[in-house]
C-alpha positions as CSV (number, residue, x, y, z in Angstrom):
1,X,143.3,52.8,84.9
2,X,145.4,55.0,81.2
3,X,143.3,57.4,82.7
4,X,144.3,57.6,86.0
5,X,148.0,57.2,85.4
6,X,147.9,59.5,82.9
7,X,146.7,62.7,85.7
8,X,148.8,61.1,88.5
9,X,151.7,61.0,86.4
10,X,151.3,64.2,85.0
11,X,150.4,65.8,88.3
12,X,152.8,68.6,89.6
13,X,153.1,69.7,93.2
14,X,152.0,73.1,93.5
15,X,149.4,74.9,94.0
16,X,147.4,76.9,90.4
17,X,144.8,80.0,90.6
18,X,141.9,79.4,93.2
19,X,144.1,76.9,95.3
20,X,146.0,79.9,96.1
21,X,143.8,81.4,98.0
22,X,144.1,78.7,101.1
23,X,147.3,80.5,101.4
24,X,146.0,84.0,102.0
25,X,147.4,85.8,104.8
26,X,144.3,85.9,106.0
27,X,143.1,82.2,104.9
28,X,146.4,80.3,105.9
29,X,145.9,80.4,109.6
30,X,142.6,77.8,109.0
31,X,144.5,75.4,108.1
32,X,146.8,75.2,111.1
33,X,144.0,74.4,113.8
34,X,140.5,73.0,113.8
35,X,138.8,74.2,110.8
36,X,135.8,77.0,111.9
37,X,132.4,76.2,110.4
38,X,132.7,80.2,109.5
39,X,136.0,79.2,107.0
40,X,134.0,75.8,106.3
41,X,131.2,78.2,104.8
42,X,132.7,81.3,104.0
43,X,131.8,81.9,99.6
44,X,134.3,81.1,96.9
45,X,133.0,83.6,94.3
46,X,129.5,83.0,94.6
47,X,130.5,79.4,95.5
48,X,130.2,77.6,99.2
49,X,133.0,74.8,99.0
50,X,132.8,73.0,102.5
51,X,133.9,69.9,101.0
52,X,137.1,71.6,99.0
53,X,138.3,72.9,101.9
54,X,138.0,70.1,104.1
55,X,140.1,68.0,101.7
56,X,142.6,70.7,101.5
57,X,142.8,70.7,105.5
58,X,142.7,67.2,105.8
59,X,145.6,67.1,103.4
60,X,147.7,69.5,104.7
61,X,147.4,67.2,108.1
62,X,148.4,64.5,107.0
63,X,151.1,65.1,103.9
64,X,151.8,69.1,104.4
65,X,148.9,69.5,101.8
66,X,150.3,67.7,98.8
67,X,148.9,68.5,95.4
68,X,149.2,65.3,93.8
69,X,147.4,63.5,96.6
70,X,144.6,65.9,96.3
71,X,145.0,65.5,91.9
72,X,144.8,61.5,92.2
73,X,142.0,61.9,95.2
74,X,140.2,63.5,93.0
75,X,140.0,61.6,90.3
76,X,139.4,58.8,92.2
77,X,136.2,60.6,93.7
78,X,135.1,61.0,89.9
79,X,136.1,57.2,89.1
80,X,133.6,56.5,92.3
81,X,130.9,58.9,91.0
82,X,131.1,57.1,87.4
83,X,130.8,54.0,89.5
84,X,127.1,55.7,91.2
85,X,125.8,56.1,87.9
86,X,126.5,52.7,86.5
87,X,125.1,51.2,89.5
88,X,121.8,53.8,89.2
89,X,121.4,52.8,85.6
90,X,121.5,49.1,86.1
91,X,119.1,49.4,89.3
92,X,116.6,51.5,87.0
93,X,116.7,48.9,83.9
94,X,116.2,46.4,86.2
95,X,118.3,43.7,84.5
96,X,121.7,42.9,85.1
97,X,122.4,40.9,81.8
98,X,122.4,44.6,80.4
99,X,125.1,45.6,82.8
100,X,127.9,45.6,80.1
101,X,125.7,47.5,77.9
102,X,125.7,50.2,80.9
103,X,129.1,50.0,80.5
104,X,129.4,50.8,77.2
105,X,128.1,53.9,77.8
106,X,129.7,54.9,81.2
107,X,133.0,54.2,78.4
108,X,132.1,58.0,77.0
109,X,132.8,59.6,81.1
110,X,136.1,58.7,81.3
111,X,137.1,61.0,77.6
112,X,139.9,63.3,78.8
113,X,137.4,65.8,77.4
114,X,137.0,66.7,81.2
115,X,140.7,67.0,81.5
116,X,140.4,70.9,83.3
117,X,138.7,68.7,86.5
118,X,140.8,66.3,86.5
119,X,144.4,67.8,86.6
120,X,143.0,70.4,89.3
121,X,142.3,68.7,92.7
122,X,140.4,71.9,93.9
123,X,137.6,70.8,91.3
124,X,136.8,67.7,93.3
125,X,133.6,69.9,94.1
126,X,132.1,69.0,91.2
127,X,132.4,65.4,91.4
128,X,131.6,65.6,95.2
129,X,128.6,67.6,94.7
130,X,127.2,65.3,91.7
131,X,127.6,62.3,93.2
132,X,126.1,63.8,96.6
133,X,123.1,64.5,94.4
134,X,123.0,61.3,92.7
135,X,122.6,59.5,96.6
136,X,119.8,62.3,97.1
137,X,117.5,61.4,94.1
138,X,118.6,57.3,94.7
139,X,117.2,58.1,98.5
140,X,114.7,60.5,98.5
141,X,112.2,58.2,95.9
142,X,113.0,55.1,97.9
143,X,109.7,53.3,99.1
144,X,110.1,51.2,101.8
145,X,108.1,51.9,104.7
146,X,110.0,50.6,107.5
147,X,113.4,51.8,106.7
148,X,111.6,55.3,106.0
149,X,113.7,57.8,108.7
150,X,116.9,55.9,107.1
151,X,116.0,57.2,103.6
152,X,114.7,60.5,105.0
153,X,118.1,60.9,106.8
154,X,120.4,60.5,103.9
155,X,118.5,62.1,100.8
156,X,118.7,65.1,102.8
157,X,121.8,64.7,104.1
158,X,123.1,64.2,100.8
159,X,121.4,67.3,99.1
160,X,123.0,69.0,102.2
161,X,126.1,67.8,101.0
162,X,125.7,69.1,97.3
163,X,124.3,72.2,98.0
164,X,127.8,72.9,100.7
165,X,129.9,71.8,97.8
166,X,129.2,74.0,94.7
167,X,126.7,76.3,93.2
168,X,125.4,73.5,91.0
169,X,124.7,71.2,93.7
170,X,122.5,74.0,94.4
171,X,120.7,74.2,91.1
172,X,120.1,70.2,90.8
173,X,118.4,70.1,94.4
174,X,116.2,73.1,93.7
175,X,115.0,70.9,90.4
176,X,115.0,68.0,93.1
177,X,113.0,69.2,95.6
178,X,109.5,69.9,93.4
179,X,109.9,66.1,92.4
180,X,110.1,64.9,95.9
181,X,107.4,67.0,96.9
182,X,104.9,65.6,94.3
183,X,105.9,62.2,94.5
184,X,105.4,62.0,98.2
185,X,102.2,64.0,98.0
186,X,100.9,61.3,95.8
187,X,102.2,58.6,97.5
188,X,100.4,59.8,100.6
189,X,97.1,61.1,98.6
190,X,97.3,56.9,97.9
191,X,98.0,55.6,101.1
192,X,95.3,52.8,102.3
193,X,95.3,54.1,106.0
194,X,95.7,56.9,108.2
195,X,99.5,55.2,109.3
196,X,101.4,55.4,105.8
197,X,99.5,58.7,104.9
198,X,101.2,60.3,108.3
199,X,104.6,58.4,107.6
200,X,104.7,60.0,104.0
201,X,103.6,63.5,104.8
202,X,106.3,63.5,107.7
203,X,109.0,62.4,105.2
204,X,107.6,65.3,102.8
205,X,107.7,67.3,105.9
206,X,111.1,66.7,106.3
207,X,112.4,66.7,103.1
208,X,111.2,70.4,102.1
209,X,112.1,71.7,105.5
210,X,115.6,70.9,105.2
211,X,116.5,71.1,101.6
212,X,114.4,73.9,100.9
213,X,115.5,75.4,104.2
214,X,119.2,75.0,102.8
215,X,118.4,76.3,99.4
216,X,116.7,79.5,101.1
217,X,119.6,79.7,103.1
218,X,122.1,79.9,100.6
219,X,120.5,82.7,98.1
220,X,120.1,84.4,101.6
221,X,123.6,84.7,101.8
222,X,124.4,85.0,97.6
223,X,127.5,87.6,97.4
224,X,127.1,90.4,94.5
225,X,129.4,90.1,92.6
226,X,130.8,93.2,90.6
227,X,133.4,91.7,88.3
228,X,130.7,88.9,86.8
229,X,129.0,89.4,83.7
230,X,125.0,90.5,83.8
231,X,122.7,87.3,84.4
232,X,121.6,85.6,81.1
233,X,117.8,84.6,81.3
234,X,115.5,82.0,79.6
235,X,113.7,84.2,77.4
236,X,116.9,85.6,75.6
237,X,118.5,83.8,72.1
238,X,121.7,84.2,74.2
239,X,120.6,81.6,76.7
240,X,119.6,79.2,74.7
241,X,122.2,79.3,72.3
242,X,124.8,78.6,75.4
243,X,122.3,75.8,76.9
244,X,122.2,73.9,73.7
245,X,126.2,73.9,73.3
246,X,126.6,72.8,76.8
247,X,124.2,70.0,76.1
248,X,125.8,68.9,72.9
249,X,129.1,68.9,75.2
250,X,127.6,66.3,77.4
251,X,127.6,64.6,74.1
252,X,131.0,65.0,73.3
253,X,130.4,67.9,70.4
254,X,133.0,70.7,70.9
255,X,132.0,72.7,68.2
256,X,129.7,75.7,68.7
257,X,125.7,74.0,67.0
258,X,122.7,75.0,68.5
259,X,121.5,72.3,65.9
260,X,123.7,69.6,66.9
261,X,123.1,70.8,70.4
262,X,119.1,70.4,70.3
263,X,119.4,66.9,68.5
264,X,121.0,66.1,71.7
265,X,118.5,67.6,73.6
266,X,115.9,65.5,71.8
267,X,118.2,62.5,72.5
268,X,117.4,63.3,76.4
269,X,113.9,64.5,76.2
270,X,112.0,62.7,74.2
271,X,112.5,58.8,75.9
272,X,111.9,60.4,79.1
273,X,108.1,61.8,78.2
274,X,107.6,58.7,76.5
275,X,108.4,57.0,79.9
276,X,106.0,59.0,81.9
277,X,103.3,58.8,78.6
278,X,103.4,55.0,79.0
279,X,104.2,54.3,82.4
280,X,107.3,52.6,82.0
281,X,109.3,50.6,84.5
282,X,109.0,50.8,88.4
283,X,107.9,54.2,89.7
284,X,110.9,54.7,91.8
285,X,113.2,54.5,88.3
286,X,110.8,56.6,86.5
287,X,110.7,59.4,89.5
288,X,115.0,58.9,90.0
289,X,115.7,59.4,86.3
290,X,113.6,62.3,85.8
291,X,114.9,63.9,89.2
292,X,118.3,63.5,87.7
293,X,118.1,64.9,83.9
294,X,116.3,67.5,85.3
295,X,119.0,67.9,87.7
296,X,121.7,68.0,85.2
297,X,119.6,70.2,82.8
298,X,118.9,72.7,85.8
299,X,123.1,72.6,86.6
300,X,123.9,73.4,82.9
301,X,120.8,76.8,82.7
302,X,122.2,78.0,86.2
303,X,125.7,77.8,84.4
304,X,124.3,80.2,81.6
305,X,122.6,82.0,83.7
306,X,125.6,83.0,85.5
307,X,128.7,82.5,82.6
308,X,127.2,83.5,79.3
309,X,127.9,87.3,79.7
310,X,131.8,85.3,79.2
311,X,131.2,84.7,75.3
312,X,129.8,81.8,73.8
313,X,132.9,80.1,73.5
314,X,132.7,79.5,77.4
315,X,130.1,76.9,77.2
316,X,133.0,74.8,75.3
317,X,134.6,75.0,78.8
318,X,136.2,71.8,80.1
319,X,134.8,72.1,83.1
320,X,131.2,71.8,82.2
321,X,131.2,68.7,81.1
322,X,131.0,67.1,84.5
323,X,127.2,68.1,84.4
324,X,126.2,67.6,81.2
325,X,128.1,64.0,80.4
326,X,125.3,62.6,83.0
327,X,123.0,63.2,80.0
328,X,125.1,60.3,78.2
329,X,124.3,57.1,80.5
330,X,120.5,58.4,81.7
331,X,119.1,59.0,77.9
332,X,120.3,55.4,77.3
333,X,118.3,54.2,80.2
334,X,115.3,56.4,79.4
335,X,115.5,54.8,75.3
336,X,116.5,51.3,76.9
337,X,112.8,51.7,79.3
338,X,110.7,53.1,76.6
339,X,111.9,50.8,73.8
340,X,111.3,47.9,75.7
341,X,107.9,48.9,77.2
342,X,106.9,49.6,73.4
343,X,107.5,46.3,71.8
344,X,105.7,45.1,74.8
345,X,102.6,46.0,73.2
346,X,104.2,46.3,69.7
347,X,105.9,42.5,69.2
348,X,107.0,43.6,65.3
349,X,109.2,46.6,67.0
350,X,111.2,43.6,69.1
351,X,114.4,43.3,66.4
352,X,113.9,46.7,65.8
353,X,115.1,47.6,70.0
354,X,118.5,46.4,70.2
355,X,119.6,48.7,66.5
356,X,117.9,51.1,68.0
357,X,120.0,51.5,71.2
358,X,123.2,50.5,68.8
359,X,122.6,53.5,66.4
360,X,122.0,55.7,70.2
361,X,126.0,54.2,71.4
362,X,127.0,55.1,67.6
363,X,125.8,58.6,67.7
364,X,127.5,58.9,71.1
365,X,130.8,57.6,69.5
366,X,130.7,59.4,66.3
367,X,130.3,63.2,69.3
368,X,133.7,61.6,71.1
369,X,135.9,60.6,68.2
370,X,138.0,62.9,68.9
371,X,137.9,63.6,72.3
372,X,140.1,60.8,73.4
373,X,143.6,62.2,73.3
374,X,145.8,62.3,77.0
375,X,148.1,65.2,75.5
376,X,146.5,67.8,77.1
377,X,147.4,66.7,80.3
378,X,151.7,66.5,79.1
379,X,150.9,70.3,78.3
380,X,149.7,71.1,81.6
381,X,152.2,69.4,83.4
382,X,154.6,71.3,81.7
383,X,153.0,74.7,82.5
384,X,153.0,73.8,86.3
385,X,156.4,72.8,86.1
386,X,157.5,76.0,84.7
387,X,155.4,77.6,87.5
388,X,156.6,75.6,89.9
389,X,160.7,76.6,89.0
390,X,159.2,80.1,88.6
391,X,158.7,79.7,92.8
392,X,161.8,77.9,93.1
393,X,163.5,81.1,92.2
394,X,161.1,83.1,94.2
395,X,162.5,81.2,97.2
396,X,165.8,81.5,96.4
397,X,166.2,85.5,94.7
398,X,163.0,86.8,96.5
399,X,161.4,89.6,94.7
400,X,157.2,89.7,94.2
401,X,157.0,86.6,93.3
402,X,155.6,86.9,89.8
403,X,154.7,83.5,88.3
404,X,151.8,84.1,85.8
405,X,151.9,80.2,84.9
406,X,150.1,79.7,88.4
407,X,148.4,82.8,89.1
408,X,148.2,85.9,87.2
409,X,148.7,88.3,90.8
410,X,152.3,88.2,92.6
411,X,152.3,85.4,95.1
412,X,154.8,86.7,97.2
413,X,153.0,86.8,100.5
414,X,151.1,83.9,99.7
415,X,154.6,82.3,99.0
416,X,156.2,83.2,102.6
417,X,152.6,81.8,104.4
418,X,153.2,78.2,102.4
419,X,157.1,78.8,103.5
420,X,155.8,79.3,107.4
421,X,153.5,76.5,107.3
422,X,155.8,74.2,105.7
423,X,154.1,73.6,102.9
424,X,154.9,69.7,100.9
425,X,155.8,72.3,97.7
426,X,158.3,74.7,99.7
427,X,160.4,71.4,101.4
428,X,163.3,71.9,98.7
429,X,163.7,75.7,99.3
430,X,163.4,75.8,103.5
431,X,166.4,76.9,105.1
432,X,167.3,79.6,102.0
């Protein structure tokens, strides 16, 4: 709840940098009638951002498309997807007197080290498409028989959903997809009759066609891109320098340490194989929680793939760490599994679990100690308010409009198409 009064409070309304673009001479009229599927899927960059643009629609019909509806709607979309994961991590454990332990580590989401995602509402993509993917991998390694179609219908609904809402959705169900595939091609190589082998090869069926149908889809219609950096690839240093800082952000670490960034990597890794070495838990955690590190892991390489031409000080990028903080909760489920499946067979390493998984919440703490200041968000609301008295004097002086705290191109056609549709931003300058 600081949180969230600290972004609605701070929230400004008007429009800053890609948000602009709804109000394109040639992007405006959308929002005035039903919105085409052509708009709905129409790139952003190299982005597809359906379910951006549908909020911003929905907004403007209902409120004139006001920005701090769509800042506080969007955090409340990332308070829901923190909510997913705590649920997912308690489901996985499989014990609910652990649930404030869960908790604990959920604590480390809501750092205002995300604060870039949080003060923008246009970057509700991110949390839409996460949590989308979260629903996917929760779905898609579900094993009931008779509710089967149900499960089909929403884990690829739901990677439909990711992919349409950012890049990265993309690059988490292309990681998902191999998973499903071999987990229902075993369950159906296991099946004791000819009826649940059919059932689980339909459901593969299914799953491929439309998710991998989707992802084929989307690099079909991949943009080029002149004014982005050359693609970074695995077998360079570069990549792996920015991979291991994005990973050590999930961690809370803003300094640049492909040391520090590997420990974390460890942190993640190494419970997980120890998982699938001993067989630990039920195979639908086992199969979820793999599906989503991987998932996380494959959005932070397609990020460097794509943004490490930018300088290795990008991967430090606010934004980012809505991929990689997953890595926080799911290594705590994959040490909280393996630990407990160890002293199973081990009775002396019993006192030795619950220090263990201490020092593991200690380590996270000692990453976010100082990641836990609200300032930055003051700062931005003071930039937006000079931006937004910048286009207070647009409206009232004219001229081109030039308000470099919003946007660093004049705004003065996109100014008179907010002014025409009336705008929430532009109600204290109409009639001027």
């Amino acid at each position: 709840m600081v949180h969230l009064g600290q972004v609605g409070s701070h929230a400004v309304n008007i429009p800053y940098w890609d948000e602009w673009e709804f109000l394109h001479p040639e992007q405006a009229p959308n929002l005035e009638g039903a919105p085409s599927l052509s708009w709905l899927l129409a790139r952003h960059n190299e982005h597809v951002i359906l379910t951006t643009k549908l909020q911003v629609w929905i907004l403007y019909r209902l409120s004139g498309w006001d920005l701090v509806s769509q800042v506080v709607s969007n955090f409340l979309l990332f308070g829901l997807l923190v909510g997913v994961i705590a649920c997912l991590c308690v489901r996985m454990i499989c014990c609910s007197e652990t649930s404030w332990v869960v908790a604990a580590f959920c604590l480390f989401l809501l750092s205002p080290l995300g604060w870039e995602n949080h003060r923008w509402g246009f970057q509700s993509q991110f949390h839409v498409a996460m949590l989308a993917f979260l629903v996917a991998c929760a779905a898609g390694f579900a094993e009931p028989e008779r509710r089967r179609p149900w499960f089909a219908a929403l884990c690829s609904g739901a990677a439909l959903l990711a992919i349409a809402s950012q890049s990265a959705g993309l690059a988490a169900c292309v990681l998902l997809l191999p998973c499903l595939a071999v987990y229902r091609g075993l369950r159906a190589w296991r099946a004791e009759n000819r009826s649940l082998r059919q059932g689980e090869l339909a459901l593969l069926a299914i799953l491929v066609t439309v998710i991998g149908g989707a992802c084929v889809l989307w690099e079909a219609g991949r943009p080029q891109l002149s004014h982005h950096p050359a693609l970074t690839l695995p077998w360079t240093a570069t990549f792996w320098a920015y991979f291991l800082d994005l990973v050590g952000l999930g961690f809370g670490i803003t300094e640049s340490s492909a040391a520090l960034g590997a420990g974390c990597l460890l942190l993640v890794v190494v419970p997980l194989i120890g998982c699938w070495v001993r067989r630990t838990g039920s195979e639908w955690a086992r199969w979820t929680l793999t599906a989503v590190v991987l998932g996380s892991l494959g959005c932070l390489a397609s990020i460097v793939i794509g943004r490490a031409g930018l300088g290795l000080e990008s991967a430090k990028s606010s934004r980012y760490f809505a991929f990689a903080c997953l890595l926080v909760p799911f290594s705590f489920v994959a040490w909280r599994l393996f630990l407990a499946d160890l002293a199973r067979d081990h009775p002396k390493l019993e006192r030795a679990r619950a220090p263990a998984l201490i020092a593991l919440w200690i380590v996270c703490a000692v990453g976010f100690k100082n990641d836990w200041s609200f300032a930055v968000y003051a700062e931005q609301a003071k930039q937006r308010r000079a931006g937004l008295a910048c286009v207070e004097r647009y409206y009232a002086e004219g001229g081109m409009g030039r308000c470099p705290q919003l946007y660093p191109a004049p705004l003065a056609r996109r100014l008179e198409e907010a002014r025409r549709l009336k705008v929430s931003f532009t109600s204290r300058t109409r009639g001027q």
